[in-house]
NUGUVEX-975135 format. One record per residue: residue in three letters; x, z, y of N, C-alpha, C in turn; residue number from 1. Coordinates in steps of 0.2 Angstrom, whole numbers, plus 5000, padded with zeros to 4 digits. Example, Ala and Ser with C-alpha at 12.3 -4.5 7.8 and 13.67 -1.06 7.14 Angstrom:
<rs>
{res=ALA | neast=5066 | nup=5039 | nnorth=4972 | caeast=5062 | caup=5039 | canorth=4978 | ceast=5066 | cup=5039 | cnorth=4984 | n=1} .
{res=SER | neast=5064 | nup=5035 | nnorth=4989 | caeast=5068 | caup=5036 | canorth=4995 | ceast=5064 | cup=5039 | cnorth=5000 | n=2} .
</rs>
This chain:
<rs>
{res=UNK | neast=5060 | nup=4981 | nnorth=4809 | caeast=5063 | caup=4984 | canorth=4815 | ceast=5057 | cup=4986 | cnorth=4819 | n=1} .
{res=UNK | neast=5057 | nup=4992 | nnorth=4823 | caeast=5053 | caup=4997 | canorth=4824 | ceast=5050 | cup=4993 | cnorth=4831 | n=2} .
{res=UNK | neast=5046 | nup=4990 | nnorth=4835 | caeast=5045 | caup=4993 | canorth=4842 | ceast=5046 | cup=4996 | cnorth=4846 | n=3} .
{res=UNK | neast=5050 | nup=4994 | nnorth=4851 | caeast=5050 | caup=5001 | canorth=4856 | ceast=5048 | cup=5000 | cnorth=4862 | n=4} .
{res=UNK | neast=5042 | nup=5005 | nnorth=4866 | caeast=5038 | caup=5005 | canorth=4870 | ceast=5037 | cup=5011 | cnorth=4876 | n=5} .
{res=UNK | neast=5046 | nup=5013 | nnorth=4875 | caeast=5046 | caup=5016 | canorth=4879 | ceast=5045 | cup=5014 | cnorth=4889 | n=6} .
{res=UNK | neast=5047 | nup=5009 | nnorth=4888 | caeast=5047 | caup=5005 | canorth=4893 | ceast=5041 | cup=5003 | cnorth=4896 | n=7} .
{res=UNK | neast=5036 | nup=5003 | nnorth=4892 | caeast=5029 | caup=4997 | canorth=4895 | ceast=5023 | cup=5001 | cnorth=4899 | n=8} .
{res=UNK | neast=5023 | nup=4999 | nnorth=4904 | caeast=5016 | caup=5000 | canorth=4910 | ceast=5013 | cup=5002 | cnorth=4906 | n=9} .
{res=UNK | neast=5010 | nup=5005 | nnorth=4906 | caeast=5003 | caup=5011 | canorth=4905 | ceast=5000 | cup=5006 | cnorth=4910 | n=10} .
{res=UNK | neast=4994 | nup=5010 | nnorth=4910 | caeast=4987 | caup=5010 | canorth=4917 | ceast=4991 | cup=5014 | cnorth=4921 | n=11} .
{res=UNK | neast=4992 | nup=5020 | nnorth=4919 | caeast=4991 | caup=5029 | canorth=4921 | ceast=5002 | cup=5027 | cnorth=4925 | n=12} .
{res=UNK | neast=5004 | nup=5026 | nnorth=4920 | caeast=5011 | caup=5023 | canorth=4923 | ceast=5010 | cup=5021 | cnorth=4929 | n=13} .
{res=UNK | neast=5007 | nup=5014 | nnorth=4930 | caeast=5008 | caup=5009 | canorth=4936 | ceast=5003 | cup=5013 | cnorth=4939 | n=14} .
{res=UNK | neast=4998 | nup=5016 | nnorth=4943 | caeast=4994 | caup=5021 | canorth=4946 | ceast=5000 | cup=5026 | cnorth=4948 | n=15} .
{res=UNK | neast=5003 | nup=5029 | nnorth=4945 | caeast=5007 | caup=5033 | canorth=4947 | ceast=5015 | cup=5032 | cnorth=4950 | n=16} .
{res=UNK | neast=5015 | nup=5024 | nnorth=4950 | caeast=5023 | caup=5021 | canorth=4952 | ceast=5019 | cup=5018 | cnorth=4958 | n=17} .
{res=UNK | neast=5013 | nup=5015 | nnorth=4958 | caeast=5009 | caup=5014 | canorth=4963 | ceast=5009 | cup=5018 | cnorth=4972 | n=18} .
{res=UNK | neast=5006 | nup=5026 | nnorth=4969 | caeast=5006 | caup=5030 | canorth=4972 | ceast=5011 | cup=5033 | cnorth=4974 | n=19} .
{res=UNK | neast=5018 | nup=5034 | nnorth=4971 | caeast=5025 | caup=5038 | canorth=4974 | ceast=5026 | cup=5031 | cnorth=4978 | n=20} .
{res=UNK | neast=5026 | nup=5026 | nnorth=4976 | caeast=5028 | caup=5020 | canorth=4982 | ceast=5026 | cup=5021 | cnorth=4987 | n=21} .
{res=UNK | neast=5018 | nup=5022 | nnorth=4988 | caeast=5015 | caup=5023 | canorth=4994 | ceast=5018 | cup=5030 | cnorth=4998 | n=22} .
{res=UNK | neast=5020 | nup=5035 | nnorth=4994 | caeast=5022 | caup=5040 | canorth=4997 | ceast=5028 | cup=5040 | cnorth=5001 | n=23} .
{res=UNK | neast=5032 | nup=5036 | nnorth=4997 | caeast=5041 | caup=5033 | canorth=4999 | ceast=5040 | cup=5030 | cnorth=5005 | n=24} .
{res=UNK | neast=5035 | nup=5025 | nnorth=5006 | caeast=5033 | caup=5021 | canorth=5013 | ceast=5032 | cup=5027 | cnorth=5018 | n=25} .
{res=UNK | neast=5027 | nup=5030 | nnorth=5017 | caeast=5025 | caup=5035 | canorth=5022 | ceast=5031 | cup=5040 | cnorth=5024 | n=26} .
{res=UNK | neast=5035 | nup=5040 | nnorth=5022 | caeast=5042 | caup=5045 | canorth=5024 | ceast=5048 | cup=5041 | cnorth=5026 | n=27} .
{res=UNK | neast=5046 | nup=5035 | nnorth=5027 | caeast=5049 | caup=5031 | canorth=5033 | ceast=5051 | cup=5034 | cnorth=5039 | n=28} .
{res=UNK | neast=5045 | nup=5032 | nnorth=5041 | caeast=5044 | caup=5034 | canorth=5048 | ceast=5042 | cup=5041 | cnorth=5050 | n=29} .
{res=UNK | neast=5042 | nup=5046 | nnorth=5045 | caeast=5043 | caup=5051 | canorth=5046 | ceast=5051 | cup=5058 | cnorth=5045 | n=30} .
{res=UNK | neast=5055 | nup=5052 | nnorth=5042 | caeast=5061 | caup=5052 | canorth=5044 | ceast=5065 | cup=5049 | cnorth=5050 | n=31} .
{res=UNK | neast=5062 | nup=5043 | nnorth=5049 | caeast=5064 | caup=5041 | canorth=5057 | ceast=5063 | cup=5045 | cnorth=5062 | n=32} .
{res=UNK | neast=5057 | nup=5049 | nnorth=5065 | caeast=5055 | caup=5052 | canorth=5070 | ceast=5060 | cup=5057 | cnorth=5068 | n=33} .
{res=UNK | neast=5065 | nup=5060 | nnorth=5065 | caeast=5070 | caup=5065 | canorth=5064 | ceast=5075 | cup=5064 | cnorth=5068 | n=34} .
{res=UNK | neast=5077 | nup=5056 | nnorth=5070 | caeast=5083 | caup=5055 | canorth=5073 | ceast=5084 | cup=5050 | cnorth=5077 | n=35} .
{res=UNK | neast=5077 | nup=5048 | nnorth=5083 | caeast=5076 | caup=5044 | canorth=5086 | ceast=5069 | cup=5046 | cnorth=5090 | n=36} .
{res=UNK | neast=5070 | nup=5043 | nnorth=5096 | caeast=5064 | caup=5045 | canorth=5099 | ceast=5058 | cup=5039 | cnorth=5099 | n=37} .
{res=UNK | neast=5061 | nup=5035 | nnorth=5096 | caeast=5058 | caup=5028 | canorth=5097 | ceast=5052 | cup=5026 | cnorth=5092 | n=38} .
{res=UNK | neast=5052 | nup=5031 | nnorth=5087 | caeast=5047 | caup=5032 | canorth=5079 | ceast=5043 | cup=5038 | cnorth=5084 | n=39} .
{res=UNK | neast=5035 | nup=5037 | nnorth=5087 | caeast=5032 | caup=5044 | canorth=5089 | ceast=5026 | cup=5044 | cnorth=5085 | n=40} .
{res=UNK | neast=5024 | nup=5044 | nnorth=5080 | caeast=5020 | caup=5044 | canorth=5074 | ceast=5015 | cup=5052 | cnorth=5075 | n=41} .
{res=UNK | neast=5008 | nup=5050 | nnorth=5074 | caeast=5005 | caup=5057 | canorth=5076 | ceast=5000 | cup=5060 | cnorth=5069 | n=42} .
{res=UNK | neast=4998 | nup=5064 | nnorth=5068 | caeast=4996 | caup=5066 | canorth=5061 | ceast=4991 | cup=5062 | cnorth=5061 | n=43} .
{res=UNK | neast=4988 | nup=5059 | nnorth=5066 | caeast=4982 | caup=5055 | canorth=5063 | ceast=4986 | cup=5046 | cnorth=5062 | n=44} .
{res=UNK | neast=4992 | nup=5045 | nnorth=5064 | caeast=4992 | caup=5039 | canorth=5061 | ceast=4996 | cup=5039 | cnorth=5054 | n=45} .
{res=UNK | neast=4999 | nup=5047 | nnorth=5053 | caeast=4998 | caup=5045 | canorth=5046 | ceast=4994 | cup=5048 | cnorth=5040 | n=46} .
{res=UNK | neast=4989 | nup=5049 | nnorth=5044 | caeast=4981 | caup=5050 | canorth=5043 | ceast=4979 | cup=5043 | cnorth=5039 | n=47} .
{res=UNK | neast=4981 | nup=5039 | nnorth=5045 | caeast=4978 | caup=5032 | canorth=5044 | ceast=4981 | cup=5026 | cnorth=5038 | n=48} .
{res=UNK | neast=4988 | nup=5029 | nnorth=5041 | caeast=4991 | caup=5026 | canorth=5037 | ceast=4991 | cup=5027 | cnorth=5028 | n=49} .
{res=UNK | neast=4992 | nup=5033 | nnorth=5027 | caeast=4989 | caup=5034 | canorth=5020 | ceast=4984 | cup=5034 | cnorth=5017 | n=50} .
{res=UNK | neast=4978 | nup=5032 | nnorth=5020 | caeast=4972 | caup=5031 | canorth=5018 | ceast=4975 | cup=5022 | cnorth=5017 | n=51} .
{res=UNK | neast=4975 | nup=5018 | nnorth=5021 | caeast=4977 | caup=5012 | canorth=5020 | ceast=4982 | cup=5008 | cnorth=5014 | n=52} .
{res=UNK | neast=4987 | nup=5013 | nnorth=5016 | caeast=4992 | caup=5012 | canorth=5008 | ceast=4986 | cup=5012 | cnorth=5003 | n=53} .
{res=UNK | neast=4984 | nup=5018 | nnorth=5002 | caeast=4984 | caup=5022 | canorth=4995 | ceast=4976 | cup=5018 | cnorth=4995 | n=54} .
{res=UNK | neast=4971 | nup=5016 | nnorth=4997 | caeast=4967 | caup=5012 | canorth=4996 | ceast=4969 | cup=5005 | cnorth=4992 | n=55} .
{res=UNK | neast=4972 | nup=5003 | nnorth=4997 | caeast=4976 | caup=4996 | canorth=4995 | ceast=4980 | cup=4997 | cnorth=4986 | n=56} .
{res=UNK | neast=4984 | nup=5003 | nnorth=4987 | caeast=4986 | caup=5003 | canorth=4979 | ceast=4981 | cup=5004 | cnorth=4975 | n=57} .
{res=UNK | neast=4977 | nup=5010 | nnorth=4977 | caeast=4970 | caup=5011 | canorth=4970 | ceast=4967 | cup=5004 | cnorth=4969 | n=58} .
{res=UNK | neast=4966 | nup=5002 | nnorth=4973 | caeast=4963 | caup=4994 | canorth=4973 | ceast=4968 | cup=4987 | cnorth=4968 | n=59} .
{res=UNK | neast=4972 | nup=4990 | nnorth=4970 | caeast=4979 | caup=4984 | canorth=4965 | ceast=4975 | cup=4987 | cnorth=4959 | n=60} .
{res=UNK | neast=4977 | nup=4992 | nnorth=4956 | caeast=4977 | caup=4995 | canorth=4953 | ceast=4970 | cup=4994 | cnorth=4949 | n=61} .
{res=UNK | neast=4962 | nup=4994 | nnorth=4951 | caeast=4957 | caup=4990 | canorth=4949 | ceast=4958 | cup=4983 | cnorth=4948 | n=62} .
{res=UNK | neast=4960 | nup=4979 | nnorth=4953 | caeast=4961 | caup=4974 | canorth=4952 | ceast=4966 | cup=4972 | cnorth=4942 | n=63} .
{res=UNK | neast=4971 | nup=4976 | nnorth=4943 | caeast=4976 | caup=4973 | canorth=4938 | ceast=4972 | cup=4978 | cnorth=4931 | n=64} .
{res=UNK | neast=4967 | nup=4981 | nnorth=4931 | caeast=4963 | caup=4984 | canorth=4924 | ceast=4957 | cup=4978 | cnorth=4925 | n=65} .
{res=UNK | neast=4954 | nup=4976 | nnorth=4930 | caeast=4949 | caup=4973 | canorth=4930 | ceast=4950 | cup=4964 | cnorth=4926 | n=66} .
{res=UNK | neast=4956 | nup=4961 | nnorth=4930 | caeast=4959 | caup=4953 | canorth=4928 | ceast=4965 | cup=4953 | cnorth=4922 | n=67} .
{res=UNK | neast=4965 | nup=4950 | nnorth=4919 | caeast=4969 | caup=4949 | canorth=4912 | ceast=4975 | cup=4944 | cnorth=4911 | n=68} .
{res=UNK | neast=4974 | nup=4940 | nnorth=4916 | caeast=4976 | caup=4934 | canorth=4916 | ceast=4981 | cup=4934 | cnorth=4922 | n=69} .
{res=UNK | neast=4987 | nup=4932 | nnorth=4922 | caeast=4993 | caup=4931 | canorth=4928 | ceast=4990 | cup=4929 | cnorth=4931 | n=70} .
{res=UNK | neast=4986 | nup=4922 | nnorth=4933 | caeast=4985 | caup=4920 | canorth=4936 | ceast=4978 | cup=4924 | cnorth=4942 | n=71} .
{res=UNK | neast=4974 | nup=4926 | nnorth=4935 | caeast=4968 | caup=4930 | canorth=4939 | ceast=4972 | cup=4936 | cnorth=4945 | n=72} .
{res=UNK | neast=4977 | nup=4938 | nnorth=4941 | caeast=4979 | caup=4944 | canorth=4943 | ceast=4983 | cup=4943 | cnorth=4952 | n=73} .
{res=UNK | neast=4987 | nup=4940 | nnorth=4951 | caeast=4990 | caup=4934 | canorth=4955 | ceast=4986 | cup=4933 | cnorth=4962 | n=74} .
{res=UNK | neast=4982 | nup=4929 | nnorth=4961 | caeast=4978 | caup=4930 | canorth=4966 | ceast=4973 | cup=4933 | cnorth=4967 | n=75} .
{res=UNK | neast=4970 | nup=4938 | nnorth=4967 | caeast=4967 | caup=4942 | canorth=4969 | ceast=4972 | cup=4948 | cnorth=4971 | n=76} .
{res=UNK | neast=4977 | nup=4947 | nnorth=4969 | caeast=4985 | caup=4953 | canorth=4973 | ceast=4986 | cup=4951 | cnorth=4979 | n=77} .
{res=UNK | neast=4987 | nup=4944 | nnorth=4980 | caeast=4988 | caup=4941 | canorth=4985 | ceast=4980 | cup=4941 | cnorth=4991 | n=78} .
{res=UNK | neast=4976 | nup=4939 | nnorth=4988 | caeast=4971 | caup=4941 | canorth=4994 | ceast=4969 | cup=4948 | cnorth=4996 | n=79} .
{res=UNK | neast=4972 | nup=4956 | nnorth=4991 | caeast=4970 | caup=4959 | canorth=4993 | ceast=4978 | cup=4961 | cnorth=4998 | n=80} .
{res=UNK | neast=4984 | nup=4959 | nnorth=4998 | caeast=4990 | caup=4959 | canorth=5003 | ceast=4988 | cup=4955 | cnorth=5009 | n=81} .
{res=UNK | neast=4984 | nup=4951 | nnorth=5010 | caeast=4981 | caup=4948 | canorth=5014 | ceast=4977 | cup=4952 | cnorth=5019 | n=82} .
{res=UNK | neast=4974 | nup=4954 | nnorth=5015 | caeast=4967 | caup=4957 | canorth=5021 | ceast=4972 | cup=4964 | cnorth=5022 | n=83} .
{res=UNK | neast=4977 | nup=4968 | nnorth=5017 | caeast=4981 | caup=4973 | canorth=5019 | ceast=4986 | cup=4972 | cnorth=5027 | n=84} .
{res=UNK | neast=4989 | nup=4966 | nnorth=5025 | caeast=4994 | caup=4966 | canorth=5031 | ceast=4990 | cup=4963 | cnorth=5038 | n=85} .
{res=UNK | neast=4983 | nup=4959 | nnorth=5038 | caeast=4979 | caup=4959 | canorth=5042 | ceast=4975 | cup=4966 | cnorth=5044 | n=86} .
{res=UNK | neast=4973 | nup=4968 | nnorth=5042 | caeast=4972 | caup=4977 | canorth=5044 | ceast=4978 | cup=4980 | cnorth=5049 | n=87} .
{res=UNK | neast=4982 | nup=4981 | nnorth=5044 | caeast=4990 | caup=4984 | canorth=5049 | ceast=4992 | cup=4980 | cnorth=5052 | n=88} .
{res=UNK | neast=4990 | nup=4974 | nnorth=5054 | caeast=4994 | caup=4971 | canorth=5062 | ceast=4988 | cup=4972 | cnorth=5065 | n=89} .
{res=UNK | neast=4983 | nup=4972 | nnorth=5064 | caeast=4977 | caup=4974 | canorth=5069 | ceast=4977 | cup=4981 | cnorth=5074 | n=90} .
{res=UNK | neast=4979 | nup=4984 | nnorth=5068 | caeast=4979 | caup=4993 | canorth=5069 | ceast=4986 | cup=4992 | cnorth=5074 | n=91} .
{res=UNK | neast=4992 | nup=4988 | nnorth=5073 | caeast=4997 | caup=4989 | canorth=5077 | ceast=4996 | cup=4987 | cnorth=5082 | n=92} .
{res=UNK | neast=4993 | nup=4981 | nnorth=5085 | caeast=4995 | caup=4976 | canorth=5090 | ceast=4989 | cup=4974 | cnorth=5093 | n=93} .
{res=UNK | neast=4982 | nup=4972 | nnorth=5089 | caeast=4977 | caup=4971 | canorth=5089 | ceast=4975 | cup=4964 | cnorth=5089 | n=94} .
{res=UNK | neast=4980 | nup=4958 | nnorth=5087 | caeast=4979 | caup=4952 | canorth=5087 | ceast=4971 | cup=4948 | cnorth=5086 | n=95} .
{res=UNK | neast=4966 | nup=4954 | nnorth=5082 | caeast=4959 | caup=4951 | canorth=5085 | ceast=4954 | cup=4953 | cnorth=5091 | n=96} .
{res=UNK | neast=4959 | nup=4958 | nnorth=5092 | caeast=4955 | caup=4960 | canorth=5099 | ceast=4946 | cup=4966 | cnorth=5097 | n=97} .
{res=UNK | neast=4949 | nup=4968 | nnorth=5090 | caeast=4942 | caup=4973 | canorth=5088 | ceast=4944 | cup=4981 | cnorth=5091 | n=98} .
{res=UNK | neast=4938 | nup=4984 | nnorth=5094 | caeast=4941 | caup=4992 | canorth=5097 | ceast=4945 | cup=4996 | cnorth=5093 | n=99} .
{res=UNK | neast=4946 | nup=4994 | nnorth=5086 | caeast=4953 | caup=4997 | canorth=5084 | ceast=4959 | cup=4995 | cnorth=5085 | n=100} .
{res=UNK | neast=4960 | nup=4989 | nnorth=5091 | caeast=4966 | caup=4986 | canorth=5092 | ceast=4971 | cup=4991 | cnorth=5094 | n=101} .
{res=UNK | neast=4978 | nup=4991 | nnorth=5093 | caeast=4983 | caup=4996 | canorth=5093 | ceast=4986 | cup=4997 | cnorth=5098 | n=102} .
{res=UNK | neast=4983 | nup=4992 | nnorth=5104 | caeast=4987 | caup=4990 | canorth=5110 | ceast=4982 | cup=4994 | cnorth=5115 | n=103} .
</rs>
């Protein structure tokens, strides 16, 4: 019986399910601002925002060619979703009080 591998992650796959994720995100709230006043998003935050996504993903993305191991993979996914969602509540709210606070 033959193998079938039409299913399985590539590098090049995940980098590019990676990437349309980040995209999907970003059109969020650029649909929101279509039907609410309450979404006022400016070309530089999703200036910002894109670079942050898509950092974060290309970095997943080193991370999971670089460790082999679940385990390795795992945490180091985890600590880089760490310092991601400490970034974006900085940027949003400023909870450490750096001059990029969002407040």
């Amino acid at each position: 019986m033959e193998d079938n591998h039409v299913f399985e992650l590539t590098p090049t796959r995940r980098l590019a399910l990676i990437l349309g994720g980040f995209l999907s995100i970003l059109l969020i709230p650029l649909i929101a601002m279509q039907f609410t006043d309450e979404v006022q998003w400016s070309v530089f935050d999703f200036i910002v925002a894109g670079v942050l996504l898509s950092g974060t993903g290309v970095t997943l993305e080193l991370l999971l060619r670089k460790f082999k191991t679940f385990k390795t993979r795992f945490i180091a996914g985890a600590v880089l979703f760490i310092i991601f969602f400490l970034i974006w509540a900085e940027l949003a709210v400023g909870i450490f009080g750096t001059p990029f606070a969002g407040n």
